[in-house]
VOBA-1610 file (N, C-alpha, C; in pm, whole numbers, padded with zeros to 5 digits, always signed):
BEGIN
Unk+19020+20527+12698Unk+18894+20600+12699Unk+18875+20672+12567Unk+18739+20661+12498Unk+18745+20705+12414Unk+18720+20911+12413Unk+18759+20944+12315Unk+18791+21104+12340Unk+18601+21164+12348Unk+18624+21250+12411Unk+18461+21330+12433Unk+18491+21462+12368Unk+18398+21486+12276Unk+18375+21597+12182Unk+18281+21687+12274Unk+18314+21831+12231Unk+18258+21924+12321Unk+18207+21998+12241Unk+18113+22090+12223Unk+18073+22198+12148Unk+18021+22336+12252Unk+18074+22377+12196Unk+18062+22559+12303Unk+17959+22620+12243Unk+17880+22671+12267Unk+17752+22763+12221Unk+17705+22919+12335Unk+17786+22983+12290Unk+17798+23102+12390Unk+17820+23260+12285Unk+17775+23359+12304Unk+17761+23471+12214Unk+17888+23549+12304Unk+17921+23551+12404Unk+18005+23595+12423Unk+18139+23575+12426Unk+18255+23610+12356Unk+18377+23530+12287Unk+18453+23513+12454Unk+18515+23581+12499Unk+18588+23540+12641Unk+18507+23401+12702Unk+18377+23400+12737Unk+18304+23299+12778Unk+18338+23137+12702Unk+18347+23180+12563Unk+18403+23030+12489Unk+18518+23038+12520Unk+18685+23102+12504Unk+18758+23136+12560Unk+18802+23027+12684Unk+18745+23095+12787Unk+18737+23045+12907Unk+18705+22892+12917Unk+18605+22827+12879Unk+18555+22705+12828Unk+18638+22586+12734Unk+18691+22676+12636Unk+18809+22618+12521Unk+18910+22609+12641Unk+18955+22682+12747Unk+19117+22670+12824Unk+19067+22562+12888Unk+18969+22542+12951Unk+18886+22449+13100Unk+18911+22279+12984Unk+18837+22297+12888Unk+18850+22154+12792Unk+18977+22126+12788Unk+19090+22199+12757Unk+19189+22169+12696Unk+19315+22122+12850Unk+19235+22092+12965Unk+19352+22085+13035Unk+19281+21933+13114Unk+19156+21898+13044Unk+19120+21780+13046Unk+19158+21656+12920Unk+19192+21514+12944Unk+19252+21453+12880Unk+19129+21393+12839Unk+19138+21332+12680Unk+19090+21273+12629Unk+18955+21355+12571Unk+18963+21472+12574Unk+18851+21587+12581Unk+18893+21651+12482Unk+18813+21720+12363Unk+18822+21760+12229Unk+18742+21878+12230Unk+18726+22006+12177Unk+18645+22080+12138Unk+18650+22101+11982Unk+18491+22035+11938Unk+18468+21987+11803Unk+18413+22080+11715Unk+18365+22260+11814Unk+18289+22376+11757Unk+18258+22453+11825Unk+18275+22551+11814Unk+18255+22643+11897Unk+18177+22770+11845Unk+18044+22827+11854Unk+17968+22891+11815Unk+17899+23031+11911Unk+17934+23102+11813Unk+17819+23264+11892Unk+17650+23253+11945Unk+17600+23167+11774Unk+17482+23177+11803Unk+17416+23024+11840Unk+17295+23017+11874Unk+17254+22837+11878Unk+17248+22812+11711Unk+17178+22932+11628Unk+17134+22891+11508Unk+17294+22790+11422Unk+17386+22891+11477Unk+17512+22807+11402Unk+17555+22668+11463Unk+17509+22639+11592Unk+17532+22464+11640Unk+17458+22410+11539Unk+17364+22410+11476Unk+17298+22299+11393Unk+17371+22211+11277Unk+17465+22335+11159Unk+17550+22261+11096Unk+17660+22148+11219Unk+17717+22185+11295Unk+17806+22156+11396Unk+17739+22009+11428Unk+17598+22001+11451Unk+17551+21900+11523Unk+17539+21797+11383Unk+17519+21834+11253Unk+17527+21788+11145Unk+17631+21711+11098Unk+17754+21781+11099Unk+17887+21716+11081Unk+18019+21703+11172Unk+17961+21678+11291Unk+18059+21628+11379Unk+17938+21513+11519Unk+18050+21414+11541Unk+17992+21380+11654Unk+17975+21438+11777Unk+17896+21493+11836Unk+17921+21562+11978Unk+17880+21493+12110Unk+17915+21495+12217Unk+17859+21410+12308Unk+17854+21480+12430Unk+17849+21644+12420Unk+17846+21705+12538Unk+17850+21866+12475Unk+17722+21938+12490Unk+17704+22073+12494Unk+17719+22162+12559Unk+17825+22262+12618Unk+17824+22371+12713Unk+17729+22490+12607Unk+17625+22453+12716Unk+17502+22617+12589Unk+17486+22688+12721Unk+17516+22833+12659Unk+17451+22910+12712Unk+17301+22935+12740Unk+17253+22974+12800Unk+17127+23016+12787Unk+17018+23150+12765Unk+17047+23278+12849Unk+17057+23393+12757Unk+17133+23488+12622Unk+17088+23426+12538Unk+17178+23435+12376Unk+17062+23526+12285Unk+17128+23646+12185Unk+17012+23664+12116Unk+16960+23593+12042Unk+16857+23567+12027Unk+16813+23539+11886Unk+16721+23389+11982Unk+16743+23275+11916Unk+16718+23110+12027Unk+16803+23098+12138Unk+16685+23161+12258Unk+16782+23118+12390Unk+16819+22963+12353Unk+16938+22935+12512Unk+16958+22803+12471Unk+16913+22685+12535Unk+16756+22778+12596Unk+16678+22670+12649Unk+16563+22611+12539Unk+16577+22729+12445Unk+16485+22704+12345Unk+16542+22592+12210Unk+16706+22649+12193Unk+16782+22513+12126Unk+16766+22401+12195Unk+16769+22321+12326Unk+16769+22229+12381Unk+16620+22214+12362Unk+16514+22242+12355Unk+16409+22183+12301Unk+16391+22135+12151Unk+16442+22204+12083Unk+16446+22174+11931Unk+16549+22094+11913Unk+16638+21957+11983Unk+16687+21855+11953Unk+16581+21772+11980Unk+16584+21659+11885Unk+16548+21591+11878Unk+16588+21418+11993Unk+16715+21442+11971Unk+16835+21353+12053Unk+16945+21440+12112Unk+16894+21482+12185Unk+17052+21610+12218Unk+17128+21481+12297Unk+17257+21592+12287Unk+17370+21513+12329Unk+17364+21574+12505Unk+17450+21530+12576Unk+17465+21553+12737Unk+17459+21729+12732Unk+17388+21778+12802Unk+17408+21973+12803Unk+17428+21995+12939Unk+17527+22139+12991Unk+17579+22176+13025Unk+17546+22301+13061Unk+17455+22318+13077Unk+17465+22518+13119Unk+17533+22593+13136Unk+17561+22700+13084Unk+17688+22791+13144Unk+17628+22916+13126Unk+17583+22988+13225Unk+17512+23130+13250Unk+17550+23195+13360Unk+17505+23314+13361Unk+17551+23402+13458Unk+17409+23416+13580Unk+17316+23331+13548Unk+17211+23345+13563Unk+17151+23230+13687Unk+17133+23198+13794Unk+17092+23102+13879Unk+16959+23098+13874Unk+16871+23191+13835Unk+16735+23100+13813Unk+16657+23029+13710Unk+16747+22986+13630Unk+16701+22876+13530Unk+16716+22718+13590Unk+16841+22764+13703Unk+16871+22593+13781Unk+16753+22515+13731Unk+16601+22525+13795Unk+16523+22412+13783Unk+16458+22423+13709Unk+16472+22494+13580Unk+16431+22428+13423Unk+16540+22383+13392Unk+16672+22405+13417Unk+16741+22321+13330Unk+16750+22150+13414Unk+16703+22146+13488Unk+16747+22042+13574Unk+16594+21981+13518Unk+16511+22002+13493Unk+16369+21945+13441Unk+16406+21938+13318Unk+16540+21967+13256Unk+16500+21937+13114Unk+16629+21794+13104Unk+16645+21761+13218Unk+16765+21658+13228Unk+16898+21688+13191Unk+16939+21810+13213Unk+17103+21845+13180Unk+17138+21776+13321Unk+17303+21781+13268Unk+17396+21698+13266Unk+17458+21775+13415Unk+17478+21924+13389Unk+17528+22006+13485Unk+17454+22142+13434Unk+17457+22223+13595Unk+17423+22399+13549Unk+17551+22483+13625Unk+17627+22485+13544Unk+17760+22613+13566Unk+17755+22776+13566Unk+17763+22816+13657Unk+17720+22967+13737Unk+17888+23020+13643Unk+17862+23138+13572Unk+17978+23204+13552Unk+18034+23330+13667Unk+18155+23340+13702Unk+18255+23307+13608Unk+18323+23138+13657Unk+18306+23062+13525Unk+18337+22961+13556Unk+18482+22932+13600Unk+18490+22842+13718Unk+18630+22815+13778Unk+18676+22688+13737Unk+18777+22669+13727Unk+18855+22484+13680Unk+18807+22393+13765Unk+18835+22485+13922Unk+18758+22364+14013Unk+18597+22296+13982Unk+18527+22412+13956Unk+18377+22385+13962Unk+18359+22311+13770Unk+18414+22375+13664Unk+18449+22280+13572Unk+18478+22100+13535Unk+18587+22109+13645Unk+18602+21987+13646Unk+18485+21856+13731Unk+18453+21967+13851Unk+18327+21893+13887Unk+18226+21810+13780Unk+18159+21931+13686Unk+18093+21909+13591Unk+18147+21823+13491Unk+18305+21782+13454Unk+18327+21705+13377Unk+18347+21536+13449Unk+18368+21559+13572Unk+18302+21429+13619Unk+18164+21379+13593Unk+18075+21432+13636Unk+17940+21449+13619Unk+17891+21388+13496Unk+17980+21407+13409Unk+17991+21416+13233Unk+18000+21283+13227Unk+18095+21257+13258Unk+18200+21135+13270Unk+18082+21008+13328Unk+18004+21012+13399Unk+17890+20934+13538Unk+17797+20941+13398Unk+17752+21042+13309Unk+17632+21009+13226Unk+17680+20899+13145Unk+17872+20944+13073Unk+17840+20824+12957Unk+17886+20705+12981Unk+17894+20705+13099Unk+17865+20529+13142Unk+17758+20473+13147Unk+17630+20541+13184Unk+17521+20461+13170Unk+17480+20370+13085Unk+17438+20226+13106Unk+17468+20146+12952Unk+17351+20238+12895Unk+17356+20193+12750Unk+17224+20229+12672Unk+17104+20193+12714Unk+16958+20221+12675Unk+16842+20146+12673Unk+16846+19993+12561Unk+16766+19912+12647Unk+16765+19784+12544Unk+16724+19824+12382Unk+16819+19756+12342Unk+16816+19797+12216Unk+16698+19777+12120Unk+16652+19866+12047Unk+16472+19864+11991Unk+16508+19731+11886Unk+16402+19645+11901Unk+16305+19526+11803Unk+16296+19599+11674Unk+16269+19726+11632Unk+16196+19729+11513Unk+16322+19702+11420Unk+16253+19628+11277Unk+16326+19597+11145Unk+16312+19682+11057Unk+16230+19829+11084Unk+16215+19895+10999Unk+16193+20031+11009Unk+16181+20145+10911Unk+16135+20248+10914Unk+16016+20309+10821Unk+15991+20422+10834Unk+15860+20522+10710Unk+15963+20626+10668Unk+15990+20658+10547Unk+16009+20770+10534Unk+15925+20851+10425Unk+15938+20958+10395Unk+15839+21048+10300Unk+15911+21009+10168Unk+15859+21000+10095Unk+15915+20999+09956Unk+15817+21012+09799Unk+15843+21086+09792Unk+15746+21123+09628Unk+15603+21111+09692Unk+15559+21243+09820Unk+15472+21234+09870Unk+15395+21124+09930Unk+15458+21064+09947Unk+15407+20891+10030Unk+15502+20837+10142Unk+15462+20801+10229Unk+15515+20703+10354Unk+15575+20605+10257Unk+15710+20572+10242Unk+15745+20415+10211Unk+15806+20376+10368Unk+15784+20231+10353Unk+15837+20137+10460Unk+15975+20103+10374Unk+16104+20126+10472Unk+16218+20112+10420Unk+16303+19981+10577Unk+16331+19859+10491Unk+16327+19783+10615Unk+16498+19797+10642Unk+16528+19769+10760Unk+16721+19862+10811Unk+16774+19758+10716Unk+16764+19605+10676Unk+16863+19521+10621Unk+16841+19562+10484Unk+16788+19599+10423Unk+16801+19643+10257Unk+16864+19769+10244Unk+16950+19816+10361Unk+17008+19975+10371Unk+17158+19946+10346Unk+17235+20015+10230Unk+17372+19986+10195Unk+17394+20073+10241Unk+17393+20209+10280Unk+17471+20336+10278Unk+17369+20423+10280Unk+17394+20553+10316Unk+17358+20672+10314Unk+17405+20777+10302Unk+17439+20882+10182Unk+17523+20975+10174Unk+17425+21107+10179Unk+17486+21217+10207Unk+17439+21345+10204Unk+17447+21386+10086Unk+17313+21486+10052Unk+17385+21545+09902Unk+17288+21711+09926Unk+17393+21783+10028Unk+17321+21876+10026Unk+17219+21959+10180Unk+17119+21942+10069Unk+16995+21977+10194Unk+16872+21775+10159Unk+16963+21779+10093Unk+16862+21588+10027Unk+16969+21466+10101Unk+16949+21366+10075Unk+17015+21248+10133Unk+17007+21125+10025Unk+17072+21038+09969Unk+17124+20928+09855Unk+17094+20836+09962Unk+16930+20735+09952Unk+16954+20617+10026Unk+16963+20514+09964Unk+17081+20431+09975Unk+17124+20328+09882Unk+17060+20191+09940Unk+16994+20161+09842Unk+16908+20007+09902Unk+16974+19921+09807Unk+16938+19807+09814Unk+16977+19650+09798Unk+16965+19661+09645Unk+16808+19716+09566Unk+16797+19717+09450Unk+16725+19833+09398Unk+16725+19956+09469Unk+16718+20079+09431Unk+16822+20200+09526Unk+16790+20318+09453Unk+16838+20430+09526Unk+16716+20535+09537Unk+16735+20590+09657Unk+16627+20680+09670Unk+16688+20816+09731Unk+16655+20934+09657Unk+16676+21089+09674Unk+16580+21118+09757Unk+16585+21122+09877Unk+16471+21181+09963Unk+16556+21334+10018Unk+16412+21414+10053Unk+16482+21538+10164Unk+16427+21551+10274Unk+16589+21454+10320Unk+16615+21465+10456Unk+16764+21460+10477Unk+16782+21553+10597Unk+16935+21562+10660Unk+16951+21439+10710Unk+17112+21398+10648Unk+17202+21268+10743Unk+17163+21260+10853Unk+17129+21424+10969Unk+17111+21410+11093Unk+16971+21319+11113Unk+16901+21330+11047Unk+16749+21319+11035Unk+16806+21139+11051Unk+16834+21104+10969Unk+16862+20918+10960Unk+16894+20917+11039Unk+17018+20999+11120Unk+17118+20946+11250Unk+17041+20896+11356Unk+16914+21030+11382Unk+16831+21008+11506Unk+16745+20908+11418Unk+16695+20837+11321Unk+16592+20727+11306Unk+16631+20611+11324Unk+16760+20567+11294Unk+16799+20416+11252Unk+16880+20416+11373Unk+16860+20288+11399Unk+16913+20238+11551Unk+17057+20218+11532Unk+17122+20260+11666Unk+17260+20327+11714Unk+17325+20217+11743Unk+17270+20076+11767Unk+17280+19939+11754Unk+17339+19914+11596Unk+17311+19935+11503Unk+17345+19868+11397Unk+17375+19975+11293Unk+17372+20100+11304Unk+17431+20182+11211Unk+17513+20292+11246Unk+17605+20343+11173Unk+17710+20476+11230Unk+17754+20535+11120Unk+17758+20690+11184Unk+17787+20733+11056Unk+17942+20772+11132Unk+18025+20741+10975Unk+18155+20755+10964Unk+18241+20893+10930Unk+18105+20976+10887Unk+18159+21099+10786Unk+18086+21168+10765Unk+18064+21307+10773Unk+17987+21430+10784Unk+17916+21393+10640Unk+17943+21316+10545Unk+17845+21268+10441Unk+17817+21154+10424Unk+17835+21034+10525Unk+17800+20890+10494Unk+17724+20805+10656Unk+17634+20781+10645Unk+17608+20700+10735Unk+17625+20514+10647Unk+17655+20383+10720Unk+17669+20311+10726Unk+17633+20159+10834Unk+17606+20086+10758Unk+17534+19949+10879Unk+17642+19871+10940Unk+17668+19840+11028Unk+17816+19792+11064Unk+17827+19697+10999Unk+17694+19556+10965Unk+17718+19454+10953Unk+17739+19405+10839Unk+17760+19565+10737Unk+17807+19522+10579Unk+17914+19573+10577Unk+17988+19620+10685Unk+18176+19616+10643Unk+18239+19511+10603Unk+18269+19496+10508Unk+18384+19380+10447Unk+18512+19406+10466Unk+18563+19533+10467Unk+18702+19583+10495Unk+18740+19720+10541Unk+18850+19759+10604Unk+18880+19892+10621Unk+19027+19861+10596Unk+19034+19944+10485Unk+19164+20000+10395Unk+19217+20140+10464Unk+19309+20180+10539Unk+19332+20310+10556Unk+19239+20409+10622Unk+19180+20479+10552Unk+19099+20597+10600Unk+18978+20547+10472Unk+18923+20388+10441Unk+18873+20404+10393Unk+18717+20275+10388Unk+18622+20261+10412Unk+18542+20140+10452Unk+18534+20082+10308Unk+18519+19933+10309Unk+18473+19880+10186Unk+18338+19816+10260Unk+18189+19845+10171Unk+18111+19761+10115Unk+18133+19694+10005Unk+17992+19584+10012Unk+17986+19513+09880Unk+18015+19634+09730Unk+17940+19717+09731Unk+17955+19752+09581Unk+18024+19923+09604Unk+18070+19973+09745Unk+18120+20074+09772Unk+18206+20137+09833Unk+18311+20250+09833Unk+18416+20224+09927Unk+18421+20372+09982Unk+18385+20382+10105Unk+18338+20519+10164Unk+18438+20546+10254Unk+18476+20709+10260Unk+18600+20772+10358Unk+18556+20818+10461Unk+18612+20765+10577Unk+18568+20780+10757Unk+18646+20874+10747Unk+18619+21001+10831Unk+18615+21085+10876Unk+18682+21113+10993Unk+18778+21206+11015Unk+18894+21152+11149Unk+18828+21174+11247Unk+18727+21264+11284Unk+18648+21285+11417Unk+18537+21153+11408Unk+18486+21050+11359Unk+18439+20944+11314Unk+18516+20808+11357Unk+18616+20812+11323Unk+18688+20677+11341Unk+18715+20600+11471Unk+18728+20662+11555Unk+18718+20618+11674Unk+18610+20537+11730Unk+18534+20585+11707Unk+18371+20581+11737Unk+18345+20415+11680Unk+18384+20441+11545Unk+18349+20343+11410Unk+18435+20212+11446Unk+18567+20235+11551Unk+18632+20132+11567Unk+18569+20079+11660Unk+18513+20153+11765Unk+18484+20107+11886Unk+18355+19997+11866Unk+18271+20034+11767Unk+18132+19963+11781Unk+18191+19841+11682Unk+18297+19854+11581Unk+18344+19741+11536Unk+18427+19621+11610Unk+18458+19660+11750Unk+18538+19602+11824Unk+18655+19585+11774Unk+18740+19733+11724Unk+18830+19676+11658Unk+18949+19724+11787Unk+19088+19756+11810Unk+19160+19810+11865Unk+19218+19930+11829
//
């Protein structure tokens, strides 16, 4: 089984605490970040894979019903409040589970079954389109997925490496992650996204393209083996 990344989003430290002990006595289960505020999950959601959010929901600043609207692609969420009448907004917003504190191992583990039942669902059929728009030097270009070598971060901008140009656009890695289909591209490394079907080699901790040789990322590799069908 491949390992499930967790991210904690709770202002109160015992509450992550509690959450960090509950993960850690489940197998194959990782906690990839753990944060006070929602504003600080965003780097988190940037450079790590996550595939399951325990958010709080009364937090100062962006409740964390208001972070779960501002994903774009959220990953599986989790409620964890002290609070029982959000149950049926969070359940209208399609979470995964709503956990009443103080959370127990028993009622925990419930929810990590639960967890477990979402990421089996196969995917949706995988999208037809050959292409994308992105903004660039104030204009829509059409950027088609097979002229895409790579994609590195540089920053708050992104390096998109095409067939016979490069283009500096500003946009976050995350921004590509959610555009380009999950079918044919992955990113390997909190600075590289990649197309599977131009791997020529993996050296170590390291991918070869045609003209480039990019470093996977240890929270990455798994992932990167799996869609490669490798062992």
């Amino acid at each position: 089984m491949s390992t499930v990344n967790c991210l904690i989003i709770d202002d109160e430290p015992i509450a992550r605490d509690i959450i960090k002990a509950h993960v850690a006595k489940v197998s194959d289960w990782s906690v990839v970040g753990s944060c006070q505020r929602a504003a600080d999950a965003y780097e988190v959601l940037l450079n790590e894979h996550v595939d399951v959010i325990f958010l709080d929901i009364e937090m100062p600043g962006t409740t964390g019903i208001d972070f779960l609207k501002s994903l774009k692609k959220p990953p599986l969420i989790v409620f964890t409040t002290a609070y029982h009448q959000y149950a049926v907004e969070g359940f209208d917003l399609n979470i995964a589970d709503y956990l009443l504190k103080p959370i127990t191992i028993d009622r925990f583990l419930q929810a990590v079954e639960k967890v477990k039942q979402h990421l089996k669902v196969p995917a949706k059929e995988a999208d037809s389109s050959s292409h994308c728009f992105i903004k660039h030097e104030g204009k829509l270009v059409k950027i088609e997925f097979d002229d895409i070598e790579y994609i590195q971060a540089e920053k708050d901008f992104s390096s998109l490496y095409l067939k016979h140009e490069r283009l500096f656009v500003s946009m976050h890695l995350k921004m590509f992650e959610d555009l380009l289909p999950s079918q044919s591209f992955t990113r390997i490394h909190r600075s590289y996204i990649i197309p599977h079907g131009k791997v020529l080699a993996i050296n170590g901790n390291t991918v070869q393209l045609k003209d480039a040789e990019i470093p996977i990322g240890s929270s990455y590799k798994e992932a990167l083996f799996k869609v490669l069908g490798l062992p």
